[in-house]
VOBA-270527 format. One record per residue (C-alpha): residue in one letter; x, y, z. Coordinates in steps of 0.25 Angstrom, whole numbers, padded with zeros to 4 digits, always signed. Layout:
REM residues N
aXYZ/...
//
This chain:
REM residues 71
x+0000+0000+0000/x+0004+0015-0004/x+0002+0025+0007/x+0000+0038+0003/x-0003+0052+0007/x-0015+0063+0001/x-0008+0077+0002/x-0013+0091+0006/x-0018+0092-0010/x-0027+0080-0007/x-0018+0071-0017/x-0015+0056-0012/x+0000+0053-0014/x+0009+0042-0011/x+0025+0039-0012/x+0029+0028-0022/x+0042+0025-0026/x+0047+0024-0041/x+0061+0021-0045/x+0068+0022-0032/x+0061+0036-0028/x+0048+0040-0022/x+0039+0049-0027/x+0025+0054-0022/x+0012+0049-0032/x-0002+0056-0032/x-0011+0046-0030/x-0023+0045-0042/x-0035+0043-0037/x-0040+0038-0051/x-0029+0028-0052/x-0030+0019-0065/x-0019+0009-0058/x-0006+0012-0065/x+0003+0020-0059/x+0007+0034-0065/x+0023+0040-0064/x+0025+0054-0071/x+0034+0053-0083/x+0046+0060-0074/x+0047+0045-0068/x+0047+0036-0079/x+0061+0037-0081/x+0064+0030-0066/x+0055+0019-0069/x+0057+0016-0084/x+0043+0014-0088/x+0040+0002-0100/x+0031+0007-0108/x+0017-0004-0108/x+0005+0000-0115/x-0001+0012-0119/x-0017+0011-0111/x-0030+0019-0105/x-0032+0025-0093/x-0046+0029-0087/x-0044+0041-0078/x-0052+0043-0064/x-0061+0053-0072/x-0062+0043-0083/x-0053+0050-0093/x-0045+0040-0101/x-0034+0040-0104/x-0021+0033-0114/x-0008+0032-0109/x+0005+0024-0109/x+0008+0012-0098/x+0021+0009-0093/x+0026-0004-0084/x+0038-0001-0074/x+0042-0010-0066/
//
């Protein structure tokens, strides 16, 4: 289990560690079960490129966008 914390600005964050360094994550209340990292990071976790596929938003908004597997 990931403890967290909900900040002054009402947001939920938690601490989760990605390539030997922790950094603090908002927490998405509409979560589609993938795991999001800006762009800045991809280079620390050498994303493979898996499959381009649809996402439905929380407000039901889909969306196209590219998968990646790192291990």
């Amino acid at each position: 289990m990931i403890t967290g914390t909900v900040g002054k600005d009402g947001l939920p964050t938690v601490l989760l560690a990605v390539a030997g360094q922790t950094w603090r994550a908002t927490i998405d209340t509409g979560f589609n079960g993938d795991l999001e990292l800006s762009h800045h990071l991809a280079p620390l976790v050498n994303p493979r490129f898996f499959a381009r596929g649809r996402s439905i938003l929380a407000g039901g908004q889909s969306v196209e966008e590219d998968h990646y597997l790192v291990e």
